[in-house]
MDTraj code that builds the backbone (N, CA, C; nanometers):
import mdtraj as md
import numpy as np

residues = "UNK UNK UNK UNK UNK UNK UNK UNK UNK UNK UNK UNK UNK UNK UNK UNK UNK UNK UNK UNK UNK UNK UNK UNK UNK UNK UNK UNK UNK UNK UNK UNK UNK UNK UNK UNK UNK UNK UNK UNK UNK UNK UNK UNK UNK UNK UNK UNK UNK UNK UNK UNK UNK UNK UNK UNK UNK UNK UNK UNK UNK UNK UNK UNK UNK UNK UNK UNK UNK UNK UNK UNK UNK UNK UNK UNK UNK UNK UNK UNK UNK UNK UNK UNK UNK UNK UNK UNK UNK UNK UNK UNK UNK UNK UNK UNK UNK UNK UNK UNK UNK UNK UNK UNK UNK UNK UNK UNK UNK UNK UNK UNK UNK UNK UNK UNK UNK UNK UNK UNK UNK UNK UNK UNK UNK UNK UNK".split()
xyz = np.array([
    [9.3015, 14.5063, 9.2821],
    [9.2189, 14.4160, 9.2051],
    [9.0733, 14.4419, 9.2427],
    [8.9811, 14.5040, 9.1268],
    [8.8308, 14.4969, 9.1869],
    [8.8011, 14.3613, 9.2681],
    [8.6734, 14.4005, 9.3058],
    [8.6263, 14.3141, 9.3854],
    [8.5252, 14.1678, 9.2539],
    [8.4401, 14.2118, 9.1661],
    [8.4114, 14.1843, 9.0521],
    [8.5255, 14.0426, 8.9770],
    [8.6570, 14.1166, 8.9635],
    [8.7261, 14.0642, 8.9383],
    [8.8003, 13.9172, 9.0115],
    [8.7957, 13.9931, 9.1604],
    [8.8675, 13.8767, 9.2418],
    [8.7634, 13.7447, 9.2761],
    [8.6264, 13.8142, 9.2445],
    [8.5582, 13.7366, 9.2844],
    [8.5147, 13.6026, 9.1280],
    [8.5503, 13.6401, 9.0213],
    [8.5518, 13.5734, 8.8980],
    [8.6547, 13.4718, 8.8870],
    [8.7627, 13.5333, 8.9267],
    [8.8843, 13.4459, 8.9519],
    [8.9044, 13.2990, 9.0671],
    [8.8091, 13.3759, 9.1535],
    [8.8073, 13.3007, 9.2653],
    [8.7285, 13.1761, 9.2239],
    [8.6240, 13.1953, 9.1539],
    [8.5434, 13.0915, 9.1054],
    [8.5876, 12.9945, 9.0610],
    [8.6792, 13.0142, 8.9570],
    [8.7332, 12.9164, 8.8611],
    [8.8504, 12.8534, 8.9049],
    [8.9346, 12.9486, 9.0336],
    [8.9905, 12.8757, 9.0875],
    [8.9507, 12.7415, 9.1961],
    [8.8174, 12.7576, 9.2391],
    [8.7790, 12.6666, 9.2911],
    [8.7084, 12.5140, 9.2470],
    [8.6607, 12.5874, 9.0741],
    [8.6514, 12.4871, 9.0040],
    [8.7472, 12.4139, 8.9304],
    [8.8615, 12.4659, 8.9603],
    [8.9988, 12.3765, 8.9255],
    [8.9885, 12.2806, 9.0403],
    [9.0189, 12.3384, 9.1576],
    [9.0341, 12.2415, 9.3053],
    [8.9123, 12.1397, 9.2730],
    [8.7670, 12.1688, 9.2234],
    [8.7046, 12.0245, 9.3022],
    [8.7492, 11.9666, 9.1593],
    [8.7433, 11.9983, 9.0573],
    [8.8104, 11.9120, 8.9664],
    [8.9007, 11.7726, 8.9445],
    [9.0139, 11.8951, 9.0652],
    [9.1483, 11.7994, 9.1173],
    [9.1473, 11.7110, 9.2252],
    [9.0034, 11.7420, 9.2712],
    [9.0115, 11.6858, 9.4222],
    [8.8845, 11.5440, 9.3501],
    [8.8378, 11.5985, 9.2803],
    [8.7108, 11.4949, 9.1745],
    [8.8385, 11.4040, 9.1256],
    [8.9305, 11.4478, 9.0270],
    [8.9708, 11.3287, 8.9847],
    [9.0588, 11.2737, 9.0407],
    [9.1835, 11.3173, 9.1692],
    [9.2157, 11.2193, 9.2428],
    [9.1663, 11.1710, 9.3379],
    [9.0223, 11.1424, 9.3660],
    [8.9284, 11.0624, 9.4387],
    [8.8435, 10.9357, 9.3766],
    [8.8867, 10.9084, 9.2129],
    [8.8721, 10.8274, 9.1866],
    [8.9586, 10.6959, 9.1845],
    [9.0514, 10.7605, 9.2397],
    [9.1413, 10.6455, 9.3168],
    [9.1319, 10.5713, 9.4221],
    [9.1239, 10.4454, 9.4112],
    [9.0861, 10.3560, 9.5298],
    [9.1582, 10.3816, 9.6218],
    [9.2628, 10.4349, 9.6477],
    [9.3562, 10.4502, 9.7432],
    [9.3145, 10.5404, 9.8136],
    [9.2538, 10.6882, 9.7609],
    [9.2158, 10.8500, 9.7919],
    [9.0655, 10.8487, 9.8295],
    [9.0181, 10.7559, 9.7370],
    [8.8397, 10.7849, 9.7757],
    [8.7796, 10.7825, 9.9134],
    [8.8717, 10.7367, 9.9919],
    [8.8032, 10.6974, 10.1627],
    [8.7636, 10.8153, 10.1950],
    [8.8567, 10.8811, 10.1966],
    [8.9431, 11.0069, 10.2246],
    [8.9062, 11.1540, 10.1705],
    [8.7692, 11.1674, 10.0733],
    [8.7171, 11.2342, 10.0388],
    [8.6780, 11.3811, 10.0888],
    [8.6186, 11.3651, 10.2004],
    [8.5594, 11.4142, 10.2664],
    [8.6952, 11.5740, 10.3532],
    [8.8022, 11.5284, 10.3762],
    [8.8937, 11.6316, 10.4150],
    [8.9648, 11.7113, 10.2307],
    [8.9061, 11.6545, 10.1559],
    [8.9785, 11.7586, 10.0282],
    [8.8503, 11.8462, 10.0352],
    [8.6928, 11.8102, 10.0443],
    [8.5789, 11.9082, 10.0698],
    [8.5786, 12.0178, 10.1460],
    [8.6271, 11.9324, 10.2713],
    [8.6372, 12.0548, 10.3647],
    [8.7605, 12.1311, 10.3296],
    [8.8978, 12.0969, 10.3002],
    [8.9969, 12.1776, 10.2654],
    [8.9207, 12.3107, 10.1476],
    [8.8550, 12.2253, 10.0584],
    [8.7908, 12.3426, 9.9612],
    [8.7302, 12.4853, 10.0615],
    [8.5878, 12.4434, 10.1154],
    [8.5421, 12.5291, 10.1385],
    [8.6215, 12.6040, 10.2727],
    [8.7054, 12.5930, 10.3479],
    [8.8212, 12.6343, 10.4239],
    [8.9031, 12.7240, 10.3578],
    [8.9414, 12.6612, 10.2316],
    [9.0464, 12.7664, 10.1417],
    [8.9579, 12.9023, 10.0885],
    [8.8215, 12.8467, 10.0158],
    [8.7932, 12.9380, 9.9754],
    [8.6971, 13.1286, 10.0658],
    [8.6850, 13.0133, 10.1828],
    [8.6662, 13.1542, 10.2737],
    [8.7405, 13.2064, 10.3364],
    [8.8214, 13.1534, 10.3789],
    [9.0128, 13.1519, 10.3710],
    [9.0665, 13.3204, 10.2841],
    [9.0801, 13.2944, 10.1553],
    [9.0788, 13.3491, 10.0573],
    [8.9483, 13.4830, 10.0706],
    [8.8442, 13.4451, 10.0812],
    [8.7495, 13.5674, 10.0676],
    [8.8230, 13.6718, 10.1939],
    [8.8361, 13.5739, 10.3323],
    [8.8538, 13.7210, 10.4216],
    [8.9741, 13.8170, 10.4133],
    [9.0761, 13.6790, 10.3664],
    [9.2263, 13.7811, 10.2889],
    [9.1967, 13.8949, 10.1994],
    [9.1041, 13.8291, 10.1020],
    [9.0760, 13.9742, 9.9787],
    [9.0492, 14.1217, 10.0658],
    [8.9585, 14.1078, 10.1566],
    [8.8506, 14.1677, 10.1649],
    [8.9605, 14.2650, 10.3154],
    [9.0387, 14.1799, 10.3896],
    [9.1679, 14.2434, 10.4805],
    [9.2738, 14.2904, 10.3958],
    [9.2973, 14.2398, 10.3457],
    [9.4582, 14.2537, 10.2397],
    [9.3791, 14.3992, 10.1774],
    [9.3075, 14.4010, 10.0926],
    [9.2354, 14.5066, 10.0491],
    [9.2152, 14.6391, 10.1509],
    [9.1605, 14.6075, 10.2536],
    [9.1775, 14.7432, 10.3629],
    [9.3143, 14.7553, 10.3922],
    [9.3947, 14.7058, 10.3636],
    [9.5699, 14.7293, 10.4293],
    [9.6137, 14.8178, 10.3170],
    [9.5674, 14.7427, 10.1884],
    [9.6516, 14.8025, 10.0740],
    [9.6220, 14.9436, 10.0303],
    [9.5163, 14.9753, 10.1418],
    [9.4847, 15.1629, 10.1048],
    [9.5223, 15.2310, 10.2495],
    [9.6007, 15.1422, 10.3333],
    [9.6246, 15.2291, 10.4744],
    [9.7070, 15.3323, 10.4180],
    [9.8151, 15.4652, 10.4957],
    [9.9149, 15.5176, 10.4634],
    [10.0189, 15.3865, 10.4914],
    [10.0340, 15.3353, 10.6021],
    [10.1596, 15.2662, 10.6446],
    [10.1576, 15.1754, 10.5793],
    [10.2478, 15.1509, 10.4939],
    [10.2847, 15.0361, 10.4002],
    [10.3321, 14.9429, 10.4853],
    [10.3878, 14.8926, 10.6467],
    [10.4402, 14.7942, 10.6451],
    [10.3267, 14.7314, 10.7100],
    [10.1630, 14.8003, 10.7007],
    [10.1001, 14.7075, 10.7609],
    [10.0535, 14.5981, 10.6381],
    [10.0398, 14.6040, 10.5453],
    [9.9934, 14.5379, 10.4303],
    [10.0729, 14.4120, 10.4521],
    [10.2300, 14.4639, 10.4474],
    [10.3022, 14.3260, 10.4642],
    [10.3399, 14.2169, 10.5667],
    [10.3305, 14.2855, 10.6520],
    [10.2999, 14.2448, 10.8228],
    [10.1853, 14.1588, 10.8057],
    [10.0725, 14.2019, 10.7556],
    [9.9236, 14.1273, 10.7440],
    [9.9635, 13.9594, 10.6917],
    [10.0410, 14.0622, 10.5455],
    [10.0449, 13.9040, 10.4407],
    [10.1149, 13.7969, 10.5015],
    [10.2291, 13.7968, 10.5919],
    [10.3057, 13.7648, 10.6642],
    [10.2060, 13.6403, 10.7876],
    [10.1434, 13.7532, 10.8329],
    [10.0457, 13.6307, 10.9129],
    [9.9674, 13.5979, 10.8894],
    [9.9038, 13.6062, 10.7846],
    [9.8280, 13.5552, 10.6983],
    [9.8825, 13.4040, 10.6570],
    [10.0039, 13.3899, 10.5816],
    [10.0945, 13.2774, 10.5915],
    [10.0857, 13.1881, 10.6545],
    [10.1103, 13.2963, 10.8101],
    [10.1244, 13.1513, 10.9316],
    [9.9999, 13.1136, 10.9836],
    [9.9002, 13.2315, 10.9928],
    [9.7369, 13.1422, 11.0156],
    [9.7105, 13.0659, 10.9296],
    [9.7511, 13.0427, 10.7736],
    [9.6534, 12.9579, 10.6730],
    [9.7402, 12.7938, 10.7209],
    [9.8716, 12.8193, 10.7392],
    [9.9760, 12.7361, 10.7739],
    [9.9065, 12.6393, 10.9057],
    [9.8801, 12.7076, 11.0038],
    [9.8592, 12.6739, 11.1469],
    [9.7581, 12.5992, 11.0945],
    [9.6173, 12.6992, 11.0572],
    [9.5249, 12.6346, 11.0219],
    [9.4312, 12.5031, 10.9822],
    [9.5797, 12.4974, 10.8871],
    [9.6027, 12.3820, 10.7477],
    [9.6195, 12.2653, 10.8837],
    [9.6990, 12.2658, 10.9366],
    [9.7379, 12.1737, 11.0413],
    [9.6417, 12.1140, 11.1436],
    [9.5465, 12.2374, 11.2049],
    [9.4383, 12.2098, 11.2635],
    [9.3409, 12.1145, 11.2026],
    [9.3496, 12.1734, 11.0812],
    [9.2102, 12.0542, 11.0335],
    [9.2806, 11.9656, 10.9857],
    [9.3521, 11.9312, 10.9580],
    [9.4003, 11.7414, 10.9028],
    [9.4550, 11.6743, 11.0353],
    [9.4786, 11.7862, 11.1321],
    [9.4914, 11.6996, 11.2587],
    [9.3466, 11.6340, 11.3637],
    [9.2812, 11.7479, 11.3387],
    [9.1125, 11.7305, 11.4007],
    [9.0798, 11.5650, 11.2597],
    [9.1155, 11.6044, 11.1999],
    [9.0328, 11.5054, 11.0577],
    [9.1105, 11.3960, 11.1265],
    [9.2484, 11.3723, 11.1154],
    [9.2967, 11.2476, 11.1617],
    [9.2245, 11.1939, 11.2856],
    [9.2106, 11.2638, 11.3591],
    [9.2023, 11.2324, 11.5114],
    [9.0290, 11.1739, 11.4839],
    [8.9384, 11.2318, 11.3997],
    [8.7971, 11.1870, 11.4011],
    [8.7775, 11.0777, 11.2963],
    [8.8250, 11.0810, 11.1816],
    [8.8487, 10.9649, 11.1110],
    [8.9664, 10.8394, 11.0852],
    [9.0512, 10.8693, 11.1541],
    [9.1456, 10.7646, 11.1601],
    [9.1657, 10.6960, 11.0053],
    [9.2380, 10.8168, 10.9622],
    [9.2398, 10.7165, 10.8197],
    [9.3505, 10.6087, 10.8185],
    [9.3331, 10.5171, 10.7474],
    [9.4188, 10.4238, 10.7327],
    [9.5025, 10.4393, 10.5981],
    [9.4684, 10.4850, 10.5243],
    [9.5576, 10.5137, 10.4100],
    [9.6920, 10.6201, 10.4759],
    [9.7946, 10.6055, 10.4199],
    [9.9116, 10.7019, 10.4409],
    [9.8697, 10.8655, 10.3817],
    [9.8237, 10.7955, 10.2471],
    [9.8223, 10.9190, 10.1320],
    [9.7022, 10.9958, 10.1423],
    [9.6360, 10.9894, 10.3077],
    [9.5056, 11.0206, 10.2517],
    [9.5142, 11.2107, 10.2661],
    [9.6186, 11.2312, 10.2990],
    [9.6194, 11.4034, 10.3252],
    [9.7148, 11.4924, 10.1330],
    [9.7320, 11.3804, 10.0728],
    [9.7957, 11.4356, 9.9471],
    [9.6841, 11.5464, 9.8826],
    [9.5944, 11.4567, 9.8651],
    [9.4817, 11.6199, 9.7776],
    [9.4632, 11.7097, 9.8336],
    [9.4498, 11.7589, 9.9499],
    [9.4655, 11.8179, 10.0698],
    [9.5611, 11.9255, 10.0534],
    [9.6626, 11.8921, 10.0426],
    [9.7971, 11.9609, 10.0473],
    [9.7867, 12.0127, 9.8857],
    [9.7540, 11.8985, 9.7849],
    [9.7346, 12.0012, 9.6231],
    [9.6642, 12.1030, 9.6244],
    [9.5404, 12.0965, 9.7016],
    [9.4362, 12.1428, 9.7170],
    [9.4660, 12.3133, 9.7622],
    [9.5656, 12.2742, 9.8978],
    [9.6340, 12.4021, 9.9559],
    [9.6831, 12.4635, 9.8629],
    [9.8013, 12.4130, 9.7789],
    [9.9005, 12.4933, 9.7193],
    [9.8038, 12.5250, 9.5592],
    [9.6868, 12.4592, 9.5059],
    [9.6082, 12.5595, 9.4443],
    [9.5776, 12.7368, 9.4741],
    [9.4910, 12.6749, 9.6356],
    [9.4682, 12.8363, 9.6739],
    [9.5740, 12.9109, 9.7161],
    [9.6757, 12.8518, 9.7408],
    [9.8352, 12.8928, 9.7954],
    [9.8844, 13.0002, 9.6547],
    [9.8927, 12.9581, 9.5585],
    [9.9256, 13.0157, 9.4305],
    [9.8385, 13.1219, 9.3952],
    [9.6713, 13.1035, 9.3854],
    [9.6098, 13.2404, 9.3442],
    [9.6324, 13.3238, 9.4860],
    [9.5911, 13.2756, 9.5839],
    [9.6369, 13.3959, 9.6822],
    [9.7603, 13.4682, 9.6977],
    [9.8810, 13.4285, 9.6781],
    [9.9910, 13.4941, 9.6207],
    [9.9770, 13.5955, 9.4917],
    [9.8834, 13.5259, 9.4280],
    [9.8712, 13.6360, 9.2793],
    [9.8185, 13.7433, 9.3182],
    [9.6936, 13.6864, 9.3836],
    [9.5956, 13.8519, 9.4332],
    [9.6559, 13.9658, 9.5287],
    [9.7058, 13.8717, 9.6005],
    [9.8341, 13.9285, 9.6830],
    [9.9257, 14.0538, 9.6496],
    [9.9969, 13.9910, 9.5352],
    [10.1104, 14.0845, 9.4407],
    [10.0051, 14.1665, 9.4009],
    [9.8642, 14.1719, 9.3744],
    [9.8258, 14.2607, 9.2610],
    [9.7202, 14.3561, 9.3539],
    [9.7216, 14.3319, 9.4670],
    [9.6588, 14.4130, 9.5968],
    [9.7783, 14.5246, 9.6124],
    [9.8769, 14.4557, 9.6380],
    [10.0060, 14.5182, 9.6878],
    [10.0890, 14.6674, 9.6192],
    [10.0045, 14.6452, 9.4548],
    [10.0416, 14.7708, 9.3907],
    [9.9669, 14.9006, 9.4063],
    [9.8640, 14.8523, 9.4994],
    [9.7529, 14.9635, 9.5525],
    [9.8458, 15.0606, 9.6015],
    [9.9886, 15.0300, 9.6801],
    [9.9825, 15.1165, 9.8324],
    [10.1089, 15.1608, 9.7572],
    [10.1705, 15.1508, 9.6408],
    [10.3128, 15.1826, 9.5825],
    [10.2549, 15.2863, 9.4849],
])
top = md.Topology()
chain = top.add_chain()
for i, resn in enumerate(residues, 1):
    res = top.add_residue(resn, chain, resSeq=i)
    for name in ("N", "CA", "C"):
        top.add_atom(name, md.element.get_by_symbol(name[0]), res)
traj = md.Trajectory(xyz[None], top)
């Protein structure tokens, strides 16, 4: 996937997220709670830039099982990650809402989905 390209995509995928993260924050329940779907944004989306930009040097190595090895922990760092900050967030804001990590988690499985796409379409580099 050019770079041009991933980077067009990337855009609009992020203007879906504050979208989603805009309109379930107009919920009295979610609005406290604002502030960790922001940071989830800009987390995902540099998140996402350093994958392109690694995944991309893998997908022109000779050894094909490093590409997948990468994507693999890639997984479990965004995973770990994900955990770090809604646990740091809990621990500094003490939210009182239950639901306040739901946009959060939509938020994830937004960039969760295009990064899988770019993913598959990196991956035909090295085949």
């Amino acid at each position: 996937m050019p770079l041009k390209k991933f980077l067009s995509q990337i855009g609009i995928v992020t203007l879906l997220a504050i979208l989603t993260a805009f309109l379930l924050h107009l919920s009295p329940r979610l609005a406290s709670n604002a502030l960790l779907s922001w940071m989830g944004i800009a987390f995902y989306l540099i998140f996402c830039l350093l994958v392109y930009f690694i995944a991309s040097w893998a997908a022109h190595q000779p050894q094909k099982s490093l590409f997948t090895g990468l994507s693999l922990l890639i997984t479990i760092a965004k995973m770990g990650f994900s955990v770090i900050v809604v646990g740091i967030y809990f621990k500094i804001y003490e939210p009182t809402e239950r639901l306040f990590v739901v946009p959060f988690l939509i938020i994830y499985v937004i960039y969760t989905i295009y990064e899988t796409y770019f993913l598959m379409k990196l991956s035909r580099v090295n085949t």
